[in-house]
C-alpha positions in Angstrom: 30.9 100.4 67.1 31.8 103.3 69.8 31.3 100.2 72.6 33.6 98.6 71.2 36.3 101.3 70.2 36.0 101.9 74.3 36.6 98.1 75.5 39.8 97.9 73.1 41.1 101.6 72.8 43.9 100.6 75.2 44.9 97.7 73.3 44.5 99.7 69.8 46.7 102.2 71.4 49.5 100.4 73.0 49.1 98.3 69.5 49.7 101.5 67.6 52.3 102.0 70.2 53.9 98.2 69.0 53.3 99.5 65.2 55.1 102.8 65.4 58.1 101.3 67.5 58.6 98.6 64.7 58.6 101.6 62.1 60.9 102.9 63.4 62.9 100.4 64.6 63.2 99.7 60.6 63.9 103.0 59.7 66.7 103.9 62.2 68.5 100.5 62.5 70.9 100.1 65.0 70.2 103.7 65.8 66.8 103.0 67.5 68.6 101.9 70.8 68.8 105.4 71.3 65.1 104.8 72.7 65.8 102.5 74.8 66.2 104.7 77.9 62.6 105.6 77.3 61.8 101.8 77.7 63.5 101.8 80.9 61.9 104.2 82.9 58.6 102.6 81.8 59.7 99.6 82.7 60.9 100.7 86.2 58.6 102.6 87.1 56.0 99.4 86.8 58.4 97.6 88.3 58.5 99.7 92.1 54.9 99.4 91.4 54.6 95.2 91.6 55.1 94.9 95.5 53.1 97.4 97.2 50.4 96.6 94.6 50.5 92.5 94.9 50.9 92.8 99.2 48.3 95.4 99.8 45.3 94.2 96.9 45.7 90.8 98.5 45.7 91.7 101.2 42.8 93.9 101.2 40.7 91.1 99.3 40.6 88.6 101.9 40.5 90.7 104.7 37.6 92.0 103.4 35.5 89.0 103.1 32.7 88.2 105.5 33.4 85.8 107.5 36.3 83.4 108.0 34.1 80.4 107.6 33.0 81.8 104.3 36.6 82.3 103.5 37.6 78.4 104.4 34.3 77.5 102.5 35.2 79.3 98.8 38.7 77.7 99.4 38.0 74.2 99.8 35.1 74.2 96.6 37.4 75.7 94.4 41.2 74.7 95.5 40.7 70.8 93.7 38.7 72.8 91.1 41.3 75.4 90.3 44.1 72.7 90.7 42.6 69.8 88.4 41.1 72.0 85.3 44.4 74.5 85.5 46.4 70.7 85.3 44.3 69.9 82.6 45.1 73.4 80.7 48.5 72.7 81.4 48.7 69.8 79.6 46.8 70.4 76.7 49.0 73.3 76.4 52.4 71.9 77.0 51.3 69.2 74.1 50.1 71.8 71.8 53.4 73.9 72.1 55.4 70.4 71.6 53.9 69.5 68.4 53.5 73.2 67.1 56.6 74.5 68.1 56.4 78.5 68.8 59.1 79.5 67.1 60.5 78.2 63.7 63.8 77.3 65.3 65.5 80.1 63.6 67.8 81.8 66.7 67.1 85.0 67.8 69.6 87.2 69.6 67.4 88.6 72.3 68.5 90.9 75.2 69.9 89.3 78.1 70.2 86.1 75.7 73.4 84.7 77.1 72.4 85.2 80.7 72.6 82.0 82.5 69.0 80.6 83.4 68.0 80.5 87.2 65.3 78.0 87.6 64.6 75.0 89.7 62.1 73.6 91.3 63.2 73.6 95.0 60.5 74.4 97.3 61.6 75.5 100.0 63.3 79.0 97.7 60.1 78.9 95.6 57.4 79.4 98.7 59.8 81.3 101.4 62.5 83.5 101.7 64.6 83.7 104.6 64.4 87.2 105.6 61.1 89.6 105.7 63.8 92.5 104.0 64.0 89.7 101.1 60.2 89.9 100.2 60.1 93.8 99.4 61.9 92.2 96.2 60.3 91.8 92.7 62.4 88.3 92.6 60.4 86.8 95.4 56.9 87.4 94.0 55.3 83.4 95.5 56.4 84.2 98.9 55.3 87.7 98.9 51.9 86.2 98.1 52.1 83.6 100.1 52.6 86.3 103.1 50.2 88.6 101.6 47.3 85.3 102.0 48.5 85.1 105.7 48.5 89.1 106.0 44.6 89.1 105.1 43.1 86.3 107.2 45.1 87.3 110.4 43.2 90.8 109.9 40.2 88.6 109.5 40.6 86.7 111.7 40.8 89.6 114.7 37.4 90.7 113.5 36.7 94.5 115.0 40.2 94.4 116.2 41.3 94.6 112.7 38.8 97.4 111.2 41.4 99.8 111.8 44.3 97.8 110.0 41.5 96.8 106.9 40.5 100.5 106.4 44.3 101.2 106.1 45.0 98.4 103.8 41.9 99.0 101.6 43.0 102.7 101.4 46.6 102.0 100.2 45.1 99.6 98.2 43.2 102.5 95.9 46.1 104.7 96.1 48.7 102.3 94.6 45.9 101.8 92.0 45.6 105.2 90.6 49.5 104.9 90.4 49.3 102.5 88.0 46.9 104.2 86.5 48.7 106.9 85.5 51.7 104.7 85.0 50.0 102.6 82.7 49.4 105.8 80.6 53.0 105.4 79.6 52.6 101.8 78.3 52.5 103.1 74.2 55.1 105.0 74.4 57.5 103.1 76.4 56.9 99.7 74.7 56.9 101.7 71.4 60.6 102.7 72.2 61.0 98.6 73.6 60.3 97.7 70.3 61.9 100.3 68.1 65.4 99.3 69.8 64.7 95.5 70.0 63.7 95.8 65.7 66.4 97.8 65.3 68.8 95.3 66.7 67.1 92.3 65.4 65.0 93.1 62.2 61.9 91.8 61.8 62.7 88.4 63.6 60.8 89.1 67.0 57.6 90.5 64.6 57.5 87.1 63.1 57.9 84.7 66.0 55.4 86.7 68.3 52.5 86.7 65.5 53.6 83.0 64.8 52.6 82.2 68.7 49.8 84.2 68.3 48.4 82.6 65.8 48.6 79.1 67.6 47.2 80.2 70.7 44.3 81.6 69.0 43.6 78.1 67.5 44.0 76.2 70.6 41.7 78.5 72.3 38.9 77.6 69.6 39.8 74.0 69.9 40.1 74.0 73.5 36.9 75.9 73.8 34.8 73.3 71.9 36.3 70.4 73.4 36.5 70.8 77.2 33.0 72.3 77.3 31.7 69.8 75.6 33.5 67.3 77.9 32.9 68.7 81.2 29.3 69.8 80.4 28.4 65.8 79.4 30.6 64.7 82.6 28.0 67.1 84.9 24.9 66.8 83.0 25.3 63.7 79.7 23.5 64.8 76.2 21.1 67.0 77.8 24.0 69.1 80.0 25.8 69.3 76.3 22.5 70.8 74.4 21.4 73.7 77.4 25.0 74.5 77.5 26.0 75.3 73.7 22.4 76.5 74.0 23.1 79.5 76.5 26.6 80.2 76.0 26.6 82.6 73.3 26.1 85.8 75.2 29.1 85.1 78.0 31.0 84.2 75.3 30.9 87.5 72.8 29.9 89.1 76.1 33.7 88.2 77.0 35.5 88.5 73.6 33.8 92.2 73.4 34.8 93.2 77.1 37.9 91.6 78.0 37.1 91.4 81.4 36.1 88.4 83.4 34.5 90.0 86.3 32.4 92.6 83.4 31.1 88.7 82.3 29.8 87.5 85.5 26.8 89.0 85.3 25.7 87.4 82.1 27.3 84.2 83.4 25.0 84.2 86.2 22.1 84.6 83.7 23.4 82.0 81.5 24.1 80.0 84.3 20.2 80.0 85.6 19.1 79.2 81.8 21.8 75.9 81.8 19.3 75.2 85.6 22.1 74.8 87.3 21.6 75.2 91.1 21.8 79.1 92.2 23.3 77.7 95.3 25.7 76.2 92.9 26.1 79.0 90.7 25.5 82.1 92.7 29.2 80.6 94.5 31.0 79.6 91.4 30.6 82.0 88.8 31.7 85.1 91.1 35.0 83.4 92.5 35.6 81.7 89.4 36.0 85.2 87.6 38.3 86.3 89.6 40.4 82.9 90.5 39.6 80.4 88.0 41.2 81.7 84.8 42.0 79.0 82.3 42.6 80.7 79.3 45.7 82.6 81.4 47.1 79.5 82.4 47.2 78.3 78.7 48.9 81.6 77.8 51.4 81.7 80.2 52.2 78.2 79.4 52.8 79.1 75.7 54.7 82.7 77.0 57.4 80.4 78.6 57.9 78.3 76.0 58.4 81.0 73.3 60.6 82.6 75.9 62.9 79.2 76.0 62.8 78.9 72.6 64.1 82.3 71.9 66.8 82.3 74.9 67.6 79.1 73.4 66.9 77.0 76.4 65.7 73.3 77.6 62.2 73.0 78.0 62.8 69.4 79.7 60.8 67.8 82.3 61.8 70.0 85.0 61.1 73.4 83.1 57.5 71.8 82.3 57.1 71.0 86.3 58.1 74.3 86.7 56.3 75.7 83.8 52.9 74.4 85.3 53.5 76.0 88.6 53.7 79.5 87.6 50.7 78.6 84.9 48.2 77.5 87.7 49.1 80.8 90.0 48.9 83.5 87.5 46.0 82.1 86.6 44.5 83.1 90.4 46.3 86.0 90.0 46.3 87.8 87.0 42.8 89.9 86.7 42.8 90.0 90.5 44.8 93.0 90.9 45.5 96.1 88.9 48.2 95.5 86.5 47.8 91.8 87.3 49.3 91.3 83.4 52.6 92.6 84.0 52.6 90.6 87.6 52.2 87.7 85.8 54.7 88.6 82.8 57.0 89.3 85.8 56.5 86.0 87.5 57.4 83.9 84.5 60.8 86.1 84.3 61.4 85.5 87.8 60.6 82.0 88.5 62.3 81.0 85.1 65.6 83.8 85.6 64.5 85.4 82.4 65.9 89.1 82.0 63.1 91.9 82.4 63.9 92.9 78.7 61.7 89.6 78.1 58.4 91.4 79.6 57.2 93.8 77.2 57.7 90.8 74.1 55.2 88.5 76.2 53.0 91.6 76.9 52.3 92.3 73.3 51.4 89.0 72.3 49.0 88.7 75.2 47.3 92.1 74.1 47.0 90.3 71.0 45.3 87.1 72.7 43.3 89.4 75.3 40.1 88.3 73.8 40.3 84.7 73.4 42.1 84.1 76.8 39.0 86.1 78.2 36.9 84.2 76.5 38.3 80.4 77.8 38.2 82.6 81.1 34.5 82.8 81.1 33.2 80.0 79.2 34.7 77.8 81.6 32.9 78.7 84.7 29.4 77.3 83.8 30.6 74.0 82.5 32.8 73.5 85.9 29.4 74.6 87.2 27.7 71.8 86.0 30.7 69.1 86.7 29.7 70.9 90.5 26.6 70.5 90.5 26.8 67.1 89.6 29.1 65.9 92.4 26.9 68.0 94.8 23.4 67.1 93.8 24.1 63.7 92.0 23.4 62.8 88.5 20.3 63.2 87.9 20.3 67.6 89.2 19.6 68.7 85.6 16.3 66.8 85.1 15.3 67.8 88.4 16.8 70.9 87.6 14.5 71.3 84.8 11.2 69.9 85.7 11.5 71.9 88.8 11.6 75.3 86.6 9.0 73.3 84.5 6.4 73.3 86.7 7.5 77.0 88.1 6.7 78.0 84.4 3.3 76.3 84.6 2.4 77.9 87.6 3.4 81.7 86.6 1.3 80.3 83.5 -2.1 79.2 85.5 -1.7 82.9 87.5 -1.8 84.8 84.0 -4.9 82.8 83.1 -6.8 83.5 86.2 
């Protein structure tokens, strides 16, 4: 019971945080906007944060890989992989939030709710800016990674030349961490005062429609869960692929529901991994990168996120805001977890790349406190059923009987040295 009061007393606290704002935000009406000041400095003060922390932690992660070859390697196995199940996500998703609607279609007179919307899906604005001035801005955040990729493997690339400059980076890197740290100690109170002025200004309106979303991400998680791991682990290894996987996946997946941490799962993946027999050449490479860069469970979140924010700004969610709407999904989902604070990054993304007012953050970061362990949990579980779809393409289709009567006979052997 103490385990777990340590994995979640952030989210109990910034939940308590939610509770107390809405308390008051009944009790002093109109009168609660007197709070939002407090809100604001929170807010802003993440805000200066986003840059530094998004250049110099990606900076510092691919710089500090081994090798460049290593570094092409990881991105060619896992680009179509990250690409094709994040598509997939998308999808299932988008059609979820299309026939289960996440609002009840009852307006809500949010913040910044007559701002005109400033999204499109032109490229060239979406991957570069045209000044270097322009990428110090929290409105650019896809170029700034974008540079920040290139950043990294140019210090790779120079190889001892670049010690100096990957020292540097890695330093910053920590220091901009313990900032948010402490910033981050704010979070109850300032999204307590959030919320006491938004309920004071709206009633209990926001309350409903966030727990509504809540509710139906939390069943498409289940859903999700059971079907694609069924489907990918029969695609890489038929009836038998389906049986060793529901078999082992218990532990990674309370492991991950209990921790709400992806990388805190790997080990236990790895584990889980070896009892499915899939390949450690296989495994030992795709369950480390995939919990850090293969994320589903955020990619279905954000996707729901931006359609509960169009539905309450009262907005299209047409073809283009879908195209769009993907996008964003598939990079946060690389993204988020990768770098401290990578939640509010990704909050902030959706706000930028849609032209949603920052007011909209702190609404889209309570419901994914709420969500935190069943988005952590599609995280994880998906990692050793891509595994197997891997190891399938890789070894062909027989690897798991191989796979098996190859730890088989190791068995018998340990065996036959006991006896003798």
């Amino acid at each position: 019971m103490k385990k777990i009061l340590n994995t979640y007393r952030f989210s109990i606290i910034l939940l308590s945080g939610v509770l107390v704002g809405a308390v008051l935000g009944f009790t002093l009406g109109p009168d609660a906007a007197q709070l939002k000041p407090i809100a604001d400095i929170f807010l802003n003060l993440v805000f200066c944060l986003i840059v530094p922390i998004v250049f110099f932690s990606i900076a510092s992660s691919i710089a500090n890989m081994e090798n460049v070859g290593k570094l092409r390697k990881i991105l060619l196995i896992f680009l179509a992989v990250i690409l094709i199940s994040g598509l997939i996500t998308s999808l299932l998703a988008l059609g979820t939030v299309k026939l289960f609607p996440t609002t009840d279609g009852t307006p809500v007179n949010v913040p910044g709710g007559n701002e005109p919307l400033e999204a499109s899906l032109n490229l060239v604005n979406m991957l570069t800016v045209s000044d270097f001035s322009m990428l110090l801005s929290k409105d650019n955040m896809l170029p700034l990674i974008i540079f920040s990729i290139m950043f990294g493997i140019s210090i790779s690339l120079l190889g001892e030349r670049g010690t100096v400059v990957k020292k540097f980076v890695g330093s910053i890197t920590d220091v901009f961490s313990k900032m948010v740290d402490m910033v981050m100690k704010l979070a109850p109170v300032g999204i307590a005062c959030y919320f006491a002025s938004m309920i004071g200004q709206l009633g209990g309106q926001v309350v409903a429609s966030i727990a509504r979303l809540a509710v139906i991400y939390v069943l498409f998680c289940i859903v999700f869960f059971v079907l694609t791991s069924t489907l990918y682990s029969y695609w890489g290894g038929g009836k038998e692929g389906v049986k060793v996987f529901w078999r082992n996946i218990a532990l990674p997946m309370t492991t991950a529901m209990g921790t709400c941490s992806s990388t805190a799962c790997i080990p236990v993946n790895l584990v889980a991994a070896k009892q499915m027999g899939i390949p450690s050449e296989i495994s030992d490479l795709v369950i480390p990168l995939g919990g850090s860069t293969h994320k589903n469970g955020v990619v279905s979140v954000q996707i729901m996120k931006i359609a509960f924010l169009l539905a309450i700004y009262n907005r299209n969610f047409g073809l283009q805001e879908m195209g769009l709407a993907i996008v964003v999904a598939i990079i946060s989902g690389v993204i988020v977890g990768t770098i401290p604070s990578g939640g509010f990054i990704g909050e902030l993304f959706i706000c930028t790349a849609f032209g949603f007012p920052t007011d909209a953050v702190p609404l889209i970061v309570i419901m994914g406190t709420l969500t935190d362990p069943f988005c952590t949990m599609i995280n994880v579980t998906s990692d050793p059923a891509i595994s197997m779809v891997i190891a399938r393409l890789v070894e062909g289709k027989d690897w798991l009987k191989n796979s098996l009567l190859k730890k088989e006979a190791g068995e018998t052997k340990e065996l036959v040295k006991e006896i003798d």
